[in-house]
FIGUTI-761221 format. One record per residue (C-alpha): residue number from 1; x, y, z. Coordinates in nm, 4 decimals. Example, Ala and Ser with C-alpha at 12.3 -4.5 7.8 and 13.67 -1.06 7.14 Angstrom:
2
1, 1.2300, -0.4500, 0.7800 .
2, 1.3670, -0.1060, 0.7140 .
// end
This chain:
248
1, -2.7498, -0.2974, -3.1506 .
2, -2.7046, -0.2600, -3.5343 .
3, -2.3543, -0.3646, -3.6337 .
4, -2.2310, -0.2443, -3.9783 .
5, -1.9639, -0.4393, -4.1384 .
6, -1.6354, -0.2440, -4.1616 .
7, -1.5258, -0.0894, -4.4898 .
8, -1.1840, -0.0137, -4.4811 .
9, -0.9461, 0.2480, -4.6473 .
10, -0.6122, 0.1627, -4.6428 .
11, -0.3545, 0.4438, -4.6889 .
12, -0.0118, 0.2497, -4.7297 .
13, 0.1958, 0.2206, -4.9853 .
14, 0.0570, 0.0016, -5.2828 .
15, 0.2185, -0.3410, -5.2737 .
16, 0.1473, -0.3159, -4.8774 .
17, -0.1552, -0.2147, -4.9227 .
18, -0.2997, -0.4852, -5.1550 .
19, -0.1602, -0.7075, -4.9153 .
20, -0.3854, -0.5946, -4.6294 .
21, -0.6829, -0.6072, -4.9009 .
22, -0.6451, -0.9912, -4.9580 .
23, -0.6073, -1.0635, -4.6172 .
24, -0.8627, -0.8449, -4.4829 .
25, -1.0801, -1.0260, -4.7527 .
26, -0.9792, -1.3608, -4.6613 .
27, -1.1612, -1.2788, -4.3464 .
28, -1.4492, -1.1141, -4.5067 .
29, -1.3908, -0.7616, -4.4496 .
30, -1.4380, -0.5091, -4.7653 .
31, -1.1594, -0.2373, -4.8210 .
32, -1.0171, -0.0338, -5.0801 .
33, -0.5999, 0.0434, -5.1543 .
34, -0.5525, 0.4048, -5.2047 .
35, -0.1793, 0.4687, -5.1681 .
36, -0.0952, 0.8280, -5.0104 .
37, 0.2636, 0.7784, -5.0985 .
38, 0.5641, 0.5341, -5.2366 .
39, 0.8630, 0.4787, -5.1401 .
40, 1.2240, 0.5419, -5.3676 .
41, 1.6069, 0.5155, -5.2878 .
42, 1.7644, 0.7451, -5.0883 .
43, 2.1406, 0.6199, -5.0489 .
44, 2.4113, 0.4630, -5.2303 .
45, 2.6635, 0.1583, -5.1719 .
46, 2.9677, 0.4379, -5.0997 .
47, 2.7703, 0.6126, -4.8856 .
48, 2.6420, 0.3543, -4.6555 .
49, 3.0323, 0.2137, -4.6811 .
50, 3.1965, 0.5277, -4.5995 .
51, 2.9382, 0.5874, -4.3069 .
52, 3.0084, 0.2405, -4.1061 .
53, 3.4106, 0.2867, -4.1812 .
54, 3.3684, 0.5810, -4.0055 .
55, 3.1720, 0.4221, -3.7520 .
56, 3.3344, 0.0953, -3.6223 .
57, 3.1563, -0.2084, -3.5305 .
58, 2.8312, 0.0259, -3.5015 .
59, 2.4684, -0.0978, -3.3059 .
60, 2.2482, -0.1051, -3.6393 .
61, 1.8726, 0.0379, -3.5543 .
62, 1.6162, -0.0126, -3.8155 .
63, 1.3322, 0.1602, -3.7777 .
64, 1.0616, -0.0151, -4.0847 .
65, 1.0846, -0.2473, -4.3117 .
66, 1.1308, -0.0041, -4.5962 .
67, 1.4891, 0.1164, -4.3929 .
68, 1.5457, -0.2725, -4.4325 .
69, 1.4709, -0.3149, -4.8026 .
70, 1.5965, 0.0316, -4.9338 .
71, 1.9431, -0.0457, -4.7498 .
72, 1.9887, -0.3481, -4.8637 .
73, 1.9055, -0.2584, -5.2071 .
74, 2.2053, -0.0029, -5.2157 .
75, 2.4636, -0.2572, -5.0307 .
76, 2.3102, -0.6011, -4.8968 .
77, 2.2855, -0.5926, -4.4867 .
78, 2.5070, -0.9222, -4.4621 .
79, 2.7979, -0.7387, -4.5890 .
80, 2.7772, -0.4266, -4.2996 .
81, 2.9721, -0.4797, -4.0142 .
82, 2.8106, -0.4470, -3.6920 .
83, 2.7817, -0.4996, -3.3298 .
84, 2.4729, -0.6152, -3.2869 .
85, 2.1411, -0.5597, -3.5026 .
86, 1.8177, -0.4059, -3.3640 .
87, 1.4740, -0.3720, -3.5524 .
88, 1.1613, -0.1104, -3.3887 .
89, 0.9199, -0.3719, -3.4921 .
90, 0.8098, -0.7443, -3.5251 .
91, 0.7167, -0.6727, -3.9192 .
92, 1.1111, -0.4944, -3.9402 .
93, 1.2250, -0.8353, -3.7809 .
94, 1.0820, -1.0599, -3.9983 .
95, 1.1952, -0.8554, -4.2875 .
96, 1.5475, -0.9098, -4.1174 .
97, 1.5197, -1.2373, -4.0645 .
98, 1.4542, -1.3133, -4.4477 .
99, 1.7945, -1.1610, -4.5276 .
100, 1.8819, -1.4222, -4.2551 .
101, 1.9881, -1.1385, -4.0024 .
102, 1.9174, -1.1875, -3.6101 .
103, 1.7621, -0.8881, -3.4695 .
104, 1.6753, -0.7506, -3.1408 .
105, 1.3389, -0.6141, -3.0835 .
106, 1.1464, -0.5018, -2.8060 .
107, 0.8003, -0.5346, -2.6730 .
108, 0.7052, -0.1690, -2.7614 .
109, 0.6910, -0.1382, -3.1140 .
110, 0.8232, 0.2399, -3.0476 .
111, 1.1468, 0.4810, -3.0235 .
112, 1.0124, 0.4265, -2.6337 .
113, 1.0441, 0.0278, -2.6476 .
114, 1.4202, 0.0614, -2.7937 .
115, 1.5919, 0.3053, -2.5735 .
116, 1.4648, 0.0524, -2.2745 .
117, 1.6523, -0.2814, -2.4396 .
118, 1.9213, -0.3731, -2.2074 .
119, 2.1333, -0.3706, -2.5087 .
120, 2.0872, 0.0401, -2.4982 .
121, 2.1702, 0.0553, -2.1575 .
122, 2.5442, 0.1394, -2.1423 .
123, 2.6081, 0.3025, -2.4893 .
124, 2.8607, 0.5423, -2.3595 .
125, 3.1331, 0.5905, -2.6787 .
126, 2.9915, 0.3428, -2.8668 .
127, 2.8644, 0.3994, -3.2541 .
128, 2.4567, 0.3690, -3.3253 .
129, 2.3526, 0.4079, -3.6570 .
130, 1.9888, 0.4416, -3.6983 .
131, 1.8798, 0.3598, -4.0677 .
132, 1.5006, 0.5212, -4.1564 .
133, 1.3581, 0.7830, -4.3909 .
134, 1.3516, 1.0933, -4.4147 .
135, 1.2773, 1.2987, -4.1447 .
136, 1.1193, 1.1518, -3.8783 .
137, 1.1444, 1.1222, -3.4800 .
138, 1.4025, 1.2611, -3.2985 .
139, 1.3623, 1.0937, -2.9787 .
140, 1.5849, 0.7663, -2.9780 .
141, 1.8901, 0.9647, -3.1721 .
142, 1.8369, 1.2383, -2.8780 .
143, 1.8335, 1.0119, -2.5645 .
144, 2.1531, 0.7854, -2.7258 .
145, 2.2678, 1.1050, -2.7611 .
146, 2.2704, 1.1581, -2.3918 .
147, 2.3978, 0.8496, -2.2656 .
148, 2.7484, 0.9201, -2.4131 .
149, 2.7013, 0.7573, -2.7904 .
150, 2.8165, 0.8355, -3.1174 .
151, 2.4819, 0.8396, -3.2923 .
152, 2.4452, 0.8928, -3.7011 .
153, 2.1440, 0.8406, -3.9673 .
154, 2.1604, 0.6793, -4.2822 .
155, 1.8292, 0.7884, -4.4374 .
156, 1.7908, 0.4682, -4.6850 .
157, 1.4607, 0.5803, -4.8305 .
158, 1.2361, 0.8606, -4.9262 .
159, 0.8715, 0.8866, -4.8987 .
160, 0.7537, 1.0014, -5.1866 .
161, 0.3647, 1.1641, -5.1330 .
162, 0.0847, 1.1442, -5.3983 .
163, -0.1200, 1.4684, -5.5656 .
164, -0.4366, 1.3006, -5.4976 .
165, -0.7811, 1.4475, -5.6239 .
166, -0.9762, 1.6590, -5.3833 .
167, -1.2892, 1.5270, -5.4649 .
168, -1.1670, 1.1285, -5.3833 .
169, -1.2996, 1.1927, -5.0016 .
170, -1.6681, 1.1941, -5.1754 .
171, -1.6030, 0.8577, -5.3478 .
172, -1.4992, 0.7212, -5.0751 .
173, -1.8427, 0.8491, -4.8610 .
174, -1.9950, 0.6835, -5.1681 .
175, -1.7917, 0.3311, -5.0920 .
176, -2.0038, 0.3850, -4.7498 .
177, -1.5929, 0.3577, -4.6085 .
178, -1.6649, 0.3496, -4.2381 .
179, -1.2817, 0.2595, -4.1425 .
180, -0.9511, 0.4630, -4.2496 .
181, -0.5660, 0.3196, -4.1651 .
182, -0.3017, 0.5773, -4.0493 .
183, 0.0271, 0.3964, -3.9743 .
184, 0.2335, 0.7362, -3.8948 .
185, 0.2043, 1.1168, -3.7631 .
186, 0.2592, 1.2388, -4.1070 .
187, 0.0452, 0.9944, -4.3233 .
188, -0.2299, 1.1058, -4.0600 .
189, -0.1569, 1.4900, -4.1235 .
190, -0.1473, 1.4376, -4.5080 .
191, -0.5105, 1.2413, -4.4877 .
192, -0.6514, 1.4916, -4.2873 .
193, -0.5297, 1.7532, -4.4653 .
194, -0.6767, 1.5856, -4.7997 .
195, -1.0493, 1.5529, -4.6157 .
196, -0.9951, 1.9315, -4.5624 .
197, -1.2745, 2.0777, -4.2838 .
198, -1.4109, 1.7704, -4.1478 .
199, -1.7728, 1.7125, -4.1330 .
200, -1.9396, 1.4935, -3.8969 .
201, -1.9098, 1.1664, -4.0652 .
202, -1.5167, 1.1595, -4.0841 .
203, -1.4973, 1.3346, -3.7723 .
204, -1.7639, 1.1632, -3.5459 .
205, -1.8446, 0.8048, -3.7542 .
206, -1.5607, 0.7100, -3.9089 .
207, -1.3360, 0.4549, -3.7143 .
208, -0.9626, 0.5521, -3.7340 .
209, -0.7242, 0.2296, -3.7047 .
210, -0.3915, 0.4002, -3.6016 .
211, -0.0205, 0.1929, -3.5273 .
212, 0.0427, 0.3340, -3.1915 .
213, -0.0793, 0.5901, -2.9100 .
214, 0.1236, 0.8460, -3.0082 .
215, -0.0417, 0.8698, -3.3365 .
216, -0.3771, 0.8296, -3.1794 .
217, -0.2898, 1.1056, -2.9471 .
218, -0.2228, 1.3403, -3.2283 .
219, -0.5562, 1.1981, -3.4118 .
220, -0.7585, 1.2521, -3.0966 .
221, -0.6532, 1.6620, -3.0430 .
222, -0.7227, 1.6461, -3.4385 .
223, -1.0860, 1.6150, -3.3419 .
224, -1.1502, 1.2686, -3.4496 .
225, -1.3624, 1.0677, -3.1969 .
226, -1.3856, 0.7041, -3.3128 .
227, -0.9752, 0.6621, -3.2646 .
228, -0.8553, 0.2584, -3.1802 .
229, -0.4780, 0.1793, -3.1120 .
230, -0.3445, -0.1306, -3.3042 .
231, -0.0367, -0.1173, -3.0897 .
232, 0.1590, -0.2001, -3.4290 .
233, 0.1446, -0.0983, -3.8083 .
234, 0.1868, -0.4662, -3.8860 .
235, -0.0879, -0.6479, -4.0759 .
236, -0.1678, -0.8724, -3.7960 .
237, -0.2096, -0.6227, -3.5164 .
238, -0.3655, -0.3857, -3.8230 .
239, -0.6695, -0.6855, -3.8430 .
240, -0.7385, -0.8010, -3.5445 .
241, -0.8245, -0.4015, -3.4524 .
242, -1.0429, -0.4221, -3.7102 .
243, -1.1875, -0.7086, -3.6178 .
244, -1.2604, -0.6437, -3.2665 .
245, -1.3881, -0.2564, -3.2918 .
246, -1.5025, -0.2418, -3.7006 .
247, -1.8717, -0.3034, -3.5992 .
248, -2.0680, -0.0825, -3.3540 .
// end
């Protein structure tokens, strides 16, 4: 069998995406940063203030590490009262953790994985804040919803998406990228929508490192064929799929 190193594309946001570039090189894999979008503030100290005096003694959800940072930016997470703290993901943990902020998280990295902590299990009258960008899933605020809480957003960040040149999909055939990163339904949709009609090589040869099985669901129906799971949008879990399925 011929194996051909992996030469990745990495769609995140730029500092996280040169991060994934040095590691990734530390382990002598090739990629490139190209940044589909950036992140900017998206709410204020009154507003997050007013929200959890409205809310008392809420269950915090955090949904990425950007709802961590941008939050804390506008009014610093040890000041917010709450009941108890819970974060989507091991990377949102961590980032919790630094602010020196116990968290909650649960084995599935998903809105799936929350709604079955036993902390979520009797929820009835109780406030949930869930702090994330904006737009995004509706399925944990629905299902809280239907146990009896008091659930609210506080959308702490904005994604902020790129005009990137049309003709970039060519360099990047020209890199001889073999590998792309999607880390969310709509970075996927924006990157497909930037290849345009895919040919065979982004459709049939390309390898497609995705953060969970929704996503590669939705890549799948898309029409792409080489689709892997990382079962996390962590850099960890984002390298070791590489690792193990970058060569064929």
């Amino acid at each position: 069998m011929i194996r051909i190193k992996p030469r990745v594309l990495i769609t995140r946001p730029q500092e996280q995406g040169r991060e994934l570039v040095k590691q990734l090189a530390e382990i002598g894999i090739s990629s490139i940063s190209q940044p589909m979008f950036d992140y900017s503030q998206n709410s204020s100290e009154s507003e997050i203030k007013t929200l959890v005096q409205e809310h008392a003694n809420p269950i915090l959800i955090f949904v990425s590490c950007a709802a961590v940072e941008f939050a804390n930016l506008a009014w610093p997470l040890k000041n917010w009262p709450h009941k108890h703290i819970i974060a989507v993901g091991s990377a949102t943990q961590k980032a919790l953790a630094a602010l020196g902020l116990a968290s909650v998280c649960p084995r599935q990295h998903n809105s799936e994985g929350v709604l079955a902590l036993a902390e979520l299990t009797d929820v009835k009258e109780q406030n949930i804040v869930i702090i994330r960008g904006n737009g995004g899933r509706e399925l944990m605020a629905e299902q809280l919803d239907a146990r009896g809480a008091k659930v609210s957003y506080l959308e702490s960040y904005r994604r902020n998406w790129h005009a990137i040149d049309t003709k970039l999909p060519q360099a990047w055939k020209k890199a001889q990228i073999n590998c792309i990163v999607i880390t969310s339904i709509a970075l996927l949709e924006h990157t497909l929508k930037l290849l345009g009609k895919l040919d065979t090589y982004w459709q049939d040869s390309c390898l497609w490192i995705v953060a969970s099985e929704r996503i590669a669901k939705c890549a799948k129906q898309a029409g792409l064929q080489r689709v892997i799971n990382a079962d996390g949008a962590n850099d960890l879990a984002i390298k070791s799929a590489i690792s193990q399925h970058g060569t064929r």
